[in-house]
DSSP file (Angstrom, degrees, kcal/mol; ACC not computed):
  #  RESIDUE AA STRUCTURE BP1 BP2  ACC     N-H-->O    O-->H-N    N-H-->O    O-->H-N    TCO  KAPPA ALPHA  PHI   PSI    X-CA   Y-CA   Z-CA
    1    1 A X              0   0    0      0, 0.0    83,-1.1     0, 0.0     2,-0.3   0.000 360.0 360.0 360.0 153.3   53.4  159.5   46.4
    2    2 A X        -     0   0    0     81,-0.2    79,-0.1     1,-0.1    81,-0.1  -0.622 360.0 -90.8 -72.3 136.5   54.9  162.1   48.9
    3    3 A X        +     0   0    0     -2,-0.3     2,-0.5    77,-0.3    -1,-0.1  -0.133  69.1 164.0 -51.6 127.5   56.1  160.8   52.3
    4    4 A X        -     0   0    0     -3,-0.1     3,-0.1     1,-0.0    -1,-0.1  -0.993  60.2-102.8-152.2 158.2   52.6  161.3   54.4
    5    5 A X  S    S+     0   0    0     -2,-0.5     2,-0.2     1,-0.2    -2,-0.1   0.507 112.2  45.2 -81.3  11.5   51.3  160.2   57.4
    6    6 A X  S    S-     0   0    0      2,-0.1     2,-2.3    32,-0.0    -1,-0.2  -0.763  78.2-136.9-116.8 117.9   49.1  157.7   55.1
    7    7 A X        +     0   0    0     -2,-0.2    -4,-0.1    -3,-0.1    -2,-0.0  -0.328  42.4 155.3 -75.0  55.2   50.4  156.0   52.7
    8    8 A X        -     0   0    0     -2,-2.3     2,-0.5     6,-0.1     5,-0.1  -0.312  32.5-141.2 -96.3 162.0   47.6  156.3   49.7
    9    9 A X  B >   -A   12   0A   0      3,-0.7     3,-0.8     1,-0.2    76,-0.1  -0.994   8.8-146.2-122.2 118.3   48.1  156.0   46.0
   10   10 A X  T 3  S+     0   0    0     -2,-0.5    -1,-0.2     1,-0.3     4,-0.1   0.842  93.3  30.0 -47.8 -51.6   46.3  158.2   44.3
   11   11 A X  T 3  S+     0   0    0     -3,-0.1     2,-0.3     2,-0.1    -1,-0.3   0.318 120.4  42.9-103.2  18.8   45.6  156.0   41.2
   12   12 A X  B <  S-A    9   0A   0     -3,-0.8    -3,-0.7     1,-0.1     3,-0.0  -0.909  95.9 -70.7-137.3 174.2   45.6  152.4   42.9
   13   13 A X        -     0   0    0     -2,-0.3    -1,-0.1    -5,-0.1    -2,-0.1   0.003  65.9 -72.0 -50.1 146.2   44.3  150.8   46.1
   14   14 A X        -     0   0    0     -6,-0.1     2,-0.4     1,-0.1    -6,-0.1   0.225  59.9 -97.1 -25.6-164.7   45.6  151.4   49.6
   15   15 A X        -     0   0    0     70,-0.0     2,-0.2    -3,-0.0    -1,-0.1  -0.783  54.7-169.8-105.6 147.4   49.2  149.8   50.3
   16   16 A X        -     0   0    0     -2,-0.4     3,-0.5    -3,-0.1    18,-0.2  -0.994  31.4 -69.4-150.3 167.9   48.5  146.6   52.0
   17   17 A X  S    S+     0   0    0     -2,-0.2    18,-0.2     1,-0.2    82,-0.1   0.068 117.0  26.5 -52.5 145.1   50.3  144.0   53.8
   18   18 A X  S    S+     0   0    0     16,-0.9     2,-0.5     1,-0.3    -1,-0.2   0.709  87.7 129.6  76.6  21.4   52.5  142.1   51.4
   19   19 A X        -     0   0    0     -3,-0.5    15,-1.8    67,-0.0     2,-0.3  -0.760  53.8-131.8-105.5 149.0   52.9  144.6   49.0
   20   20 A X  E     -B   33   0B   0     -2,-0.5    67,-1.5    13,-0.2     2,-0.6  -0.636  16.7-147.1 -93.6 161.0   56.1  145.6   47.8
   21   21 A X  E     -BC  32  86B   0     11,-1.5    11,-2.4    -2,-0.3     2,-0.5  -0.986   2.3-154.6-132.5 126.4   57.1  149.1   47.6
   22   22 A X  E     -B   31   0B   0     63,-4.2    63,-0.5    -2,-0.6     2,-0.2  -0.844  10.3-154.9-129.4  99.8   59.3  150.7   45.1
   23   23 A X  E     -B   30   0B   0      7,-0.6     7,-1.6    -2,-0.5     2,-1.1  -0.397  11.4-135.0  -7.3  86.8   61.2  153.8   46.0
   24   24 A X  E     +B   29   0B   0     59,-1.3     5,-0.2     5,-0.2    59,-0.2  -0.498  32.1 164.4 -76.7  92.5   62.6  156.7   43.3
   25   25 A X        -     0   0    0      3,-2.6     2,-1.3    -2,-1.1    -1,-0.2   0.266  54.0-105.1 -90.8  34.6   65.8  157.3   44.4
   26   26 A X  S    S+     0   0    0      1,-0.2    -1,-0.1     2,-0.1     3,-0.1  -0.606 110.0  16.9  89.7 -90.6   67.0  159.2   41.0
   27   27 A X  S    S+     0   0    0     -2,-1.3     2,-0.3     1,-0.1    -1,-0.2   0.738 132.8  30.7-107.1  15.0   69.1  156.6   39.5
   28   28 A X        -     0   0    0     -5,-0.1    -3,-2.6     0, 0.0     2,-0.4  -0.993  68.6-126.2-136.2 149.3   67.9  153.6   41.4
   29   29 A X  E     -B   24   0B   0     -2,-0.3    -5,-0.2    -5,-0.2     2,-0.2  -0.845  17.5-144.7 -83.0 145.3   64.8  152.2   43.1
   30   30 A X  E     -B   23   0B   0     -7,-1.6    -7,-0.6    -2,-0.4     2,-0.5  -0.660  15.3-155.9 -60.0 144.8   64.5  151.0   46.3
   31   31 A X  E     +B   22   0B   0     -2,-0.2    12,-0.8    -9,-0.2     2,-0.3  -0.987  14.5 165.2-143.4 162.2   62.7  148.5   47.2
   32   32 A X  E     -BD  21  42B   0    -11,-2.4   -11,-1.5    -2,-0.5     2,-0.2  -0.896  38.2-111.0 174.8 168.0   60.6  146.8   50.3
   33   33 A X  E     -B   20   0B   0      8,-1.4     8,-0.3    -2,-0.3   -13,-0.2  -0.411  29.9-137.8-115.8 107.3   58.3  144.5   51.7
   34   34 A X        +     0   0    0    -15,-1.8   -16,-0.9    -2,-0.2     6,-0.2  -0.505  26.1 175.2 -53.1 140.9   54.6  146.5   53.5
   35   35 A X        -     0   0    0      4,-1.6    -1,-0.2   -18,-0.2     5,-0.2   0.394  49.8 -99.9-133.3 -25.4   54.6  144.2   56.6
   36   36 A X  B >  S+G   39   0C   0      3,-1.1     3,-1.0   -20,-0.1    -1,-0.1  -0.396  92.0  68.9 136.3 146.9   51.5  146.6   57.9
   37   37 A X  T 3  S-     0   0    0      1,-0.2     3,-0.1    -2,-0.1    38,-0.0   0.944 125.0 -56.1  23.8  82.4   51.3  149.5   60.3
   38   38 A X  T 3  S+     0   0    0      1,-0.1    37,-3.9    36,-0.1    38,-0.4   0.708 110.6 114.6  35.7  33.2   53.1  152.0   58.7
   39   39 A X  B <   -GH  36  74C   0     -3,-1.0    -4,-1.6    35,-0.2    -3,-1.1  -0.880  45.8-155.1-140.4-161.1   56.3  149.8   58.2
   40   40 A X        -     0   0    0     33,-2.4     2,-0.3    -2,-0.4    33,-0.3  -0.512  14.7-147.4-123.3 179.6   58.6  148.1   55.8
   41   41 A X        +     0   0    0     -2,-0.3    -8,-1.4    -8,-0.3     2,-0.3  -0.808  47.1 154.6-141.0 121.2   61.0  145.1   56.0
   42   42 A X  E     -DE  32  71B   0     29,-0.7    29,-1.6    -2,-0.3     2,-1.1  -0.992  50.6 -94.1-163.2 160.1   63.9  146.2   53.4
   43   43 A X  E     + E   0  70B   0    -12,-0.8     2,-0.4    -2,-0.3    27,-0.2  -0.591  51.1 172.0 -80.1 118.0   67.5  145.7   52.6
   44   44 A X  E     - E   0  69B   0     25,-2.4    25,-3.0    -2,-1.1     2,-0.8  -0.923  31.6-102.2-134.9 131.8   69.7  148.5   54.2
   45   45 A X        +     0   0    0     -2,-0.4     3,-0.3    23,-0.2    23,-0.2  -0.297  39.0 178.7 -51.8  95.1   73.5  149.4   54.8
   46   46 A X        +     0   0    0     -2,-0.8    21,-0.6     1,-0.2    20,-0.4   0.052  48.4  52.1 -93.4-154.9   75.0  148.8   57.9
   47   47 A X  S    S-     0   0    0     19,-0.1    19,-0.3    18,-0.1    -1,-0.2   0.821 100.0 -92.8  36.8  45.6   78.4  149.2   59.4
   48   48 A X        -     0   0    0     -3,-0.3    18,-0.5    17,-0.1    19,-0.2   0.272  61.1 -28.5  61.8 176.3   79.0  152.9   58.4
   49   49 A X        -     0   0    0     16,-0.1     2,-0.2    17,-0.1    16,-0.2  -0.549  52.4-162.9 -74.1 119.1   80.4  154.7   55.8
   50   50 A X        -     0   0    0     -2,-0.2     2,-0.2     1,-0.1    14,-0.1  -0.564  35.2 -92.8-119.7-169.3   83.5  153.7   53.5
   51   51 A X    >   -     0   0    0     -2,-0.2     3,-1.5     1,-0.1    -1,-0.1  -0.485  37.0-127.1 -92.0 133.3   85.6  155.1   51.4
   52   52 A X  T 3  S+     0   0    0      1,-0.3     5,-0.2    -2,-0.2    -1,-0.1   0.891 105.2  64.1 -71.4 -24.5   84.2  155.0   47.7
   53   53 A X  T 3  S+     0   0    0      2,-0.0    -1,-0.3    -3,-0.0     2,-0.2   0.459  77.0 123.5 -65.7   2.0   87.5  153.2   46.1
   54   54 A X    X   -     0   0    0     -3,-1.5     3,-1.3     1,-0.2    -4,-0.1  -0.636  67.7-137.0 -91.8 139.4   86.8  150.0   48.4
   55   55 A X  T 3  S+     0   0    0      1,-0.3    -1,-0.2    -2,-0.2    -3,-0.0   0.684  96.6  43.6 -72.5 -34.2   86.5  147.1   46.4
   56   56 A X  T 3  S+     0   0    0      2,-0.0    -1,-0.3    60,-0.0     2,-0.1  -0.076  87.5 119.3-113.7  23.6   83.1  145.7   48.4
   57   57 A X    <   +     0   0    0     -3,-1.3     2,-0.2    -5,-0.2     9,-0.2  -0.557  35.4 177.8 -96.5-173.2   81.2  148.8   48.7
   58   58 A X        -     0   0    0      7,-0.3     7,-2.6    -2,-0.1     2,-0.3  -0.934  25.9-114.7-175.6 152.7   77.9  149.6   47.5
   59   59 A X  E     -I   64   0D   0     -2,-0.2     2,-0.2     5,-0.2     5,-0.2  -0.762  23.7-179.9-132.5 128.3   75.4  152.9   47.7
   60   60 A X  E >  S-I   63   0D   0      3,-1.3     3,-3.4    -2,-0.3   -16,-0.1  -0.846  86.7 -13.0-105.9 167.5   71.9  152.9   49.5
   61   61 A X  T 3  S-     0   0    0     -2,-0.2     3,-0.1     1,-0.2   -31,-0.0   0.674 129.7 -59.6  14.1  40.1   70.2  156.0   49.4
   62   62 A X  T 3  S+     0   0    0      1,-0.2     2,-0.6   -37,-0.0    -1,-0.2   0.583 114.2 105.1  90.6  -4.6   73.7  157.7   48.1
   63   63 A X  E <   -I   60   0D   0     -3,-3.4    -3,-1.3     2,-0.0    -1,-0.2  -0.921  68.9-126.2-137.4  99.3   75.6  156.9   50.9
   64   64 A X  E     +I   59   0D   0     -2,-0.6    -5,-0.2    -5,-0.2     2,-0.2  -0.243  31.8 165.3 -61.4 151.1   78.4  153.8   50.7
   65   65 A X        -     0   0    0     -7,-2.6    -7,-0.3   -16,-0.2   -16,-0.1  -0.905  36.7-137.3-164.7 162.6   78.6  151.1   52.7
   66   66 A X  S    S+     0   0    0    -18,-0.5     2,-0.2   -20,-0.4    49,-0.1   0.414  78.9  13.5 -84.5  -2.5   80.1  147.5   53.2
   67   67 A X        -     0   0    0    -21,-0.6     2,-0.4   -19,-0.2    47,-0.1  -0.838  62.8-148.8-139.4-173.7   77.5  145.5   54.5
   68   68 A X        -     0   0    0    -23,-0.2    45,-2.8    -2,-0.2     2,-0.3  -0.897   6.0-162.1-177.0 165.9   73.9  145.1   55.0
   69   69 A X  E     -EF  44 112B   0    -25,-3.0   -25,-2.4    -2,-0.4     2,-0.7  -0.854  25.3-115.1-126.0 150.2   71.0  144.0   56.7
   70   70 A X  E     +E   43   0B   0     41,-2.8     2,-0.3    -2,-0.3   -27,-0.2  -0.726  45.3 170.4-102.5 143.5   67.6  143.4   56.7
   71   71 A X  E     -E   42   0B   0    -29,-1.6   -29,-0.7    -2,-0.7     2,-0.5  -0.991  35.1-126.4-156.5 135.7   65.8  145.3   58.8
   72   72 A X        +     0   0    0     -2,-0.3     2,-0.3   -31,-0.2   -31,-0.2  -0.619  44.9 132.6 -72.3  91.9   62.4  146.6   60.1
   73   73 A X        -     0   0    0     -2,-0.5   -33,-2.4   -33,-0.3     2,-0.1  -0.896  54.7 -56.2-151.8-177.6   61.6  150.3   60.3
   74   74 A X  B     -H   39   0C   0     -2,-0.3   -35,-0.2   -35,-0.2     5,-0.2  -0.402  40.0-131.1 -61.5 126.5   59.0  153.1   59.6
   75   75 A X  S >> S+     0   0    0    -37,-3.9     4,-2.7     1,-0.2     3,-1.5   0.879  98.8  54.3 -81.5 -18.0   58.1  153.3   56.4
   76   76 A X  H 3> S+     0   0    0    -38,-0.4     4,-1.2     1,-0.3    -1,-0.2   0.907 102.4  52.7 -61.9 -37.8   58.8  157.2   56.5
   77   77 A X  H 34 S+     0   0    0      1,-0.2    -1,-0.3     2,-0.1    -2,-0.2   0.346 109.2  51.6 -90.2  33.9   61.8  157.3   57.6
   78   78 A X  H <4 S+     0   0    0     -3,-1.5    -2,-0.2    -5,-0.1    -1,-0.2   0.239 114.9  44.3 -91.4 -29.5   62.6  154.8   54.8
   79   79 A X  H  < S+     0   0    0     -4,-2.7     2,-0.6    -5,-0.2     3,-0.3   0.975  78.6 174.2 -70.4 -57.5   61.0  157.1   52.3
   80   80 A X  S  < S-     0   0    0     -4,-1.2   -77,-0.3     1,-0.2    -1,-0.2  -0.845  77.7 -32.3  92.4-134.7   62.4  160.3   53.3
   81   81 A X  S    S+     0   0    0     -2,-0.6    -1,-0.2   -79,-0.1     2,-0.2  -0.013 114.2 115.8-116.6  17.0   61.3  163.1   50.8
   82   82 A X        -     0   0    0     -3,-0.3     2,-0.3    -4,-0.1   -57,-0.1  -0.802  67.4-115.5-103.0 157.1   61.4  160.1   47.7
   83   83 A X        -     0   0    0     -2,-0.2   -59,-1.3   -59,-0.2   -81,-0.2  -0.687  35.2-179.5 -69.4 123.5   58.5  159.0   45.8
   84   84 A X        -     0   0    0    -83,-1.1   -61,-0.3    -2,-0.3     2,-0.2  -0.674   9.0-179.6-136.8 179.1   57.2  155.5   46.0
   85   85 A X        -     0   0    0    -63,-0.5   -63,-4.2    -2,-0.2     2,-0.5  -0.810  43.9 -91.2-144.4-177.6   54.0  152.9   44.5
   86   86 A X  B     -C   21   0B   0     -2,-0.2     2,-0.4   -65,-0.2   -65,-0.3  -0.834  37.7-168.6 -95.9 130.1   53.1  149.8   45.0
   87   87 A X        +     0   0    0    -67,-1.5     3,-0.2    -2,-0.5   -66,-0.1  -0.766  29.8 148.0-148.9  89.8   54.7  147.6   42.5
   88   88 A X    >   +     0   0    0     -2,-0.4     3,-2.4     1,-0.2     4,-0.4  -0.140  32.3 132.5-116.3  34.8   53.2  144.1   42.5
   89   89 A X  G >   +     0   0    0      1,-0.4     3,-1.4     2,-0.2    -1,-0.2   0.847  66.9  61.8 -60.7 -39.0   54.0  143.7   38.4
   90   90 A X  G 3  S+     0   0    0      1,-0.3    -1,-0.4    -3,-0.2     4,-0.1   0.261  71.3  90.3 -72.8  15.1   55.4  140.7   38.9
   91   91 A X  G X  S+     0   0    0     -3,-2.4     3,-2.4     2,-0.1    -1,-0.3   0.974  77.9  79.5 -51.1 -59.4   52.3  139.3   40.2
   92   92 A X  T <  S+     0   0    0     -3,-1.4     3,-0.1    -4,-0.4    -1,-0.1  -0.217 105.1  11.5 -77.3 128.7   51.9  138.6   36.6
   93   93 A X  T 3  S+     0   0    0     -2,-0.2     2,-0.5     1,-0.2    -1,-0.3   0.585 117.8  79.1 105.6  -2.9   53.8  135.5   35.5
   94   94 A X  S <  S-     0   0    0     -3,-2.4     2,-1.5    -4,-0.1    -1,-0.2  -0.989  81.0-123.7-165.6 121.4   54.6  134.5   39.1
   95   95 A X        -     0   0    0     -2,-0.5     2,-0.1    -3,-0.1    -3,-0.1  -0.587  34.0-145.4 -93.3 112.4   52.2  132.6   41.9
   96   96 A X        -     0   0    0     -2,-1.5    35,-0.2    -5,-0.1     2,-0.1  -0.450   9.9-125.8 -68.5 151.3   52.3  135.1   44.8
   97   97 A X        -     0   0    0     33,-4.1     2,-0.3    -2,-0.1    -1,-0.1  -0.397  46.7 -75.0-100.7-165.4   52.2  133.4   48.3
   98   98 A X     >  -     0   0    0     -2,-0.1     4,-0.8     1,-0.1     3,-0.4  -0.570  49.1-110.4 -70.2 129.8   49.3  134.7   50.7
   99   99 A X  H >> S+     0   0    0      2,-0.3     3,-3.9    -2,-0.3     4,-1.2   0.923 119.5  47.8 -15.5 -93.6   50.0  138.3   52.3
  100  100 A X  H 34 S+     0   0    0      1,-0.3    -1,-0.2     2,-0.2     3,-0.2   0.767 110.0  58.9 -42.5 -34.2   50.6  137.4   55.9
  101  101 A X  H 3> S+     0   0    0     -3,-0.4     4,-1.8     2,-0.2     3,-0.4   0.712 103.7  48.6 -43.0 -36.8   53.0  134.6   54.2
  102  102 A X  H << S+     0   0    0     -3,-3.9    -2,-0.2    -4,-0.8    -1,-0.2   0.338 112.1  54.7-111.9  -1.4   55.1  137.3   52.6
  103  103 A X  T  < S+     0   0    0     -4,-1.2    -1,-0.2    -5,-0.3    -2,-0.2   0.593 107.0  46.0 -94.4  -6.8   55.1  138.9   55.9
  104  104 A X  T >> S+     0   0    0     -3,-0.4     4,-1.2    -5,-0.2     3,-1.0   0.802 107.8  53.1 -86.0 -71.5   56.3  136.2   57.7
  105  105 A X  H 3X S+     0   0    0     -4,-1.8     4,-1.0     1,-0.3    -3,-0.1   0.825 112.5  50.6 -43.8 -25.3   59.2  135.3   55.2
  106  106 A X  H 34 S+     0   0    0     23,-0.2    -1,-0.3    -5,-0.2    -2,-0.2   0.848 108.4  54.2 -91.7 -26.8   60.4  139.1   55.5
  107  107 A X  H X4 S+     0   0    0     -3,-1.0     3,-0.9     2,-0.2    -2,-0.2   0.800  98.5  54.3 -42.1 -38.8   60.3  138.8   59.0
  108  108 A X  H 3< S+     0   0    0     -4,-1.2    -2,-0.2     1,-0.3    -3,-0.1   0.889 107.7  63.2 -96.0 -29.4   62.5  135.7   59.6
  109  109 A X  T 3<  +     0   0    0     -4,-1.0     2,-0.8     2,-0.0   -39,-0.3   0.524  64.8 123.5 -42.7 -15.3   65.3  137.8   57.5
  110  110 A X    <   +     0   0    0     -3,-0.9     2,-0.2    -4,-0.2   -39,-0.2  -0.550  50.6  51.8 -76.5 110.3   65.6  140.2   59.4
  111  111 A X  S    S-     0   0    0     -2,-0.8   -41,-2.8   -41,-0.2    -2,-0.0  -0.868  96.2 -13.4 148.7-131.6   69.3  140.5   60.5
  112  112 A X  B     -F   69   0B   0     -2,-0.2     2,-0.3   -43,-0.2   -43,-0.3  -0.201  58.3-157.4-102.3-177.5   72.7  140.7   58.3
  113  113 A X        -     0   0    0    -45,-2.8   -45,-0.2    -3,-0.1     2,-0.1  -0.815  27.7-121.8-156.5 121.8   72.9  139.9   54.7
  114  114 A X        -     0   0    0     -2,-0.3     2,-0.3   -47,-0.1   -47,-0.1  -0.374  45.6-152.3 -63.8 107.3   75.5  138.9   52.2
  115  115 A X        +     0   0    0    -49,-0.1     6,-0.2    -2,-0.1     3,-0.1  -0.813  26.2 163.2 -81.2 126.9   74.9  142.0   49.8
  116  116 A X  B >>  -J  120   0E   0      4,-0.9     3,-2.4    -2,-0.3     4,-0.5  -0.393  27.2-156.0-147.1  74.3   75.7  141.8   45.8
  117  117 A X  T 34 S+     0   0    0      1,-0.2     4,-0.2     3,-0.2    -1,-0.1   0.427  98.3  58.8  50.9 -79.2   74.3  144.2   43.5
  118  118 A X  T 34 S-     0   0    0      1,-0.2    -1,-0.2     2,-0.1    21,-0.1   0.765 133.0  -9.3 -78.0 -47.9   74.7  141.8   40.9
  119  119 A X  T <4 S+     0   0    0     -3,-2.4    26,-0.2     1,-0.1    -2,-0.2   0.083 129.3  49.3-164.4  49.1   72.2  138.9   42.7
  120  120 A X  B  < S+J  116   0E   0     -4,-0.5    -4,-0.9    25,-0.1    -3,-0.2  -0.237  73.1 132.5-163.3  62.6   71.3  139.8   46.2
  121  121 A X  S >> S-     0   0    0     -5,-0.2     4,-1.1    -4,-0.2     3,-0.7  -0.637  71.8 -90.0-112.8 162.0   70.0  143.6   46.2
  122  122 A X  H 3> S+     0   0    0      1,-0.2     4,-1.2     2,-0.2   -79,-0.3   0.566 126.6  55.8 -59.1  -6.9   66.8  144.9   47.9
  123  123 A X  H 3> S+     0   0    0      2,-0.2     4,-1.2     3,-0.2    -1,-0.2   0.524 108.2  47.5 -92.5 -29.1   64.6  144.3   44.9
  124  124 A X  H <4 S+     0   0    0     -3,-0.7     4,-0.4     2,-0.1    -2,-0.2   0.562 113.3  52.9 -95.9   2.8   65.7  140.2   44.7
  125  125 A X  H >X S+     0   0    0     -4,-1.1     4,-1.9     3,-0.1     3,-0.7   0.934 114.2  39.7 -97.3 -50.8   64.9  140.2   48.6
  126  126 A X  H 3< S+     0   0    0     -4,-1.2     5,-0.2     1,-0.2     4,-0.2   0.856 115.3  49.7 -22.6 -55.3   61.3  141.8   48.1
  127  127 A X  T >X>S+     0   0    0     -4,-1.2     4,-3.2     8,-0.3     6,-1.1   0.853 113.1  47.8 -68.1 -23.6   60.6  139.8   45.0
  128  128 A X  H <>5S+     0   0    0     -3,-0.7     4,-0.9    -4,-0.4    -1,-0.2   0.847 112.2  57.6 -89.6 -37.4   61.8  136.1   47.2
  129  129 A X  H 3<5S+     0   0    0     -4,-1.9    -1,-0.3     1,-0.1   -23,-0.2   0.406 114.9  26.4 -77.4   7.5   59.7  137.3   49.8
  130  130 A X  H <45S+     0   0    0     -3,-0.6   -33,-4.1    -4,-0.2    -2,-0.2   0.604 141.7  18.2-119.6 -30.4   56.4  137.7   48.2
  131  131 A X  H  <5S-     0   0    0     -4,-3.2    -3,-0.2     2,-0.3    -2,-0.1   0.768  98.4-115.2 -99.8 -28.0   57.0  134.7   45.2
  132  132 A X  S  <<S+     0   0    0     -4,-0.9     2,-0.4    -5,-0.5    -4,-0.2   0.264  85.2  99.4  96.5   3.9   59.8  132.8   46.6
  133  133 A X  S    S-     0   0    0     -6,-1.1     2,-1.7     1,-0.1    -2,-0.3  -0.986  72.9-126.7-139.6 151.8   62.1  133.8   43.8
  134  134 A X  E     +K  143   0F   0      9,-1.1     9,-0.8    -2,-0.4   -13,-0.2  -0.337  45.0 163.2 -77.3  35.1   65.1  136.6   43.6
  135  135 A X  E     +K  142   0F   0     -2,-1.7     2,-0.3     7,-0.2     7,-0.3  -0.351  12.7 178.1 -75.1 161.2   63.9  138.3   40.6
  136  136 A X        -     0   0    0      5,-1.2   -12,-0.0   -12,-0.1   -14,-0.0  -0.748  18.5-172.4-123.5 153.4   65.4  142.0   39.7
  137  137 A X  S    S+     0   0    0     -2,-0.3    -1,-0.1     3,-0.1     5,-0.0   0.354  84.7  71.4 -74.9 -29.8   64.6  144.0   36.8
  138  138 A X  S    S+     0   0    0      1,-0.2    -3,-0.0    -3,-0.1  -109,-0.0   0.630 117.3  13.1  -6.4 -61.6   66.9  146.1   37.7
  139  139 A X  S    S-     0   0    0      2,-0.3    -1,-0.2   -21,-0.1     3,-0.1   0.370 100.9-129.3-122.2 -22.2   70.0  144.1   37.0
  140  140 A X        +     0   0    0      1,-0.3     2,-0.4     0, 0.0    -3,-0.1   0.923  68.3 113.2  80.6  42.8   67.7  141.7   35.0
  141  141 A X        -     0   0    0     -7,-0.1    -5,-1.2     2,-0.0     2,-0.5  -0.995  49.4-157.0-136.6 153.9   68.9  138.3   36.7
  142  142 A X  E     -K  135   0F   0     -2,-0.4    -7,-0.2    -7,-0.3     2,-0.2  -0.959  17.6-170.7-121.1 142.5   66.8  136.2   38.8
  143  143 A X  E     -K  134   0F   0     -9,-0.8    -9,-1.1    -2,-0.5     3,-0.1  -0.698  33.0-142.8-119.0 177.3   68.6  133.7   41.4
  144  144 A X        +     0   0    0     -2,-0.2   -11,-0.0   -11,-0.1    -9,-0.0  -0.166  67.8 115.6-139.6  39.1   67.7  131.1   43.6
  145  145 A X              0   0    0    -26,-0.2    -1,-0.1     1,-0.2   -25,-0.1   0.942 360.0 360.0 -47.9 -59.5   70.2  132.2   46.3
  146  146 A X              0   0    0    -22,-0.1    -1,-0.2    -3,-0.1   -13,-0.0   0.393 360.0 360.0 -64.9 360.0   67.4  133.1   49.0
């Protein structure tokens, strides 16, 4: 879907709380956590911009950076002009906890986060907050960091 002042899916059900949301940015997804009135909970890049040769950076939305946090915002200005669904595929294979439960564990996260690609990205912080486990497809590892 297009950035809108509702969030509807054309071919699925409303977004509702505890749903994860997955993001087209071109050569990655995004991902984060519906918490309910029009926002997200999601993994995002703080502390500014670095220089692309730096041995610890790492790209959100295009843009390097050396840390990150999790953090609580509008879910438009997390889309921006990219497309997103609802992407609860791992439902299957995996006991999901209760909605307001997977809004409550992305809530108590919120502040900084030891970022790694490799087995702490915004897609293993979504997946630990709705199952309890760090899965990616992405990178294809699940961890049991969280």
């Amino acid at each position: 879907i297009m950035a809108q002042k509702t969030l509807p899916n054309p071919k699925q059900r409303r977004v509702e709380e505890g749903d994860l949301l997955e993001i087209d940015r071109g050569t990655y997804k995004h991902w984060a956590v519906y918490i309910g009135n029009n926002e997200v909970v999601h993994v995002s890049g703080i502390g500014g911009r670095v220089a692309s040769n730096s041995g610890h950076s790492f790209s959100v939305s295009g843009v390097l950076f050396n840390k990150a946090e999790v953090k609580r915002e509008n879910v438009f200005d997390v889309l921006g002009t990219s497309k997103c669904k609802v992407n609860n595929s791992k439902d299957n294979g995996n006991k999901c906890f209760d909605p307001k439960e997977v809004v409550k564990r992305a809530l108590r996260m919120l502040g900084p986060l030891d970022y790694n690609i490799l087995w702490s990205n915004c897609e293993h912080f979504a997946s630990w907050c709705r199952y309890g486990k760090a899965i990616s497809q992405q990178v294809l590892l699940k961890c049991d960091i969280w």
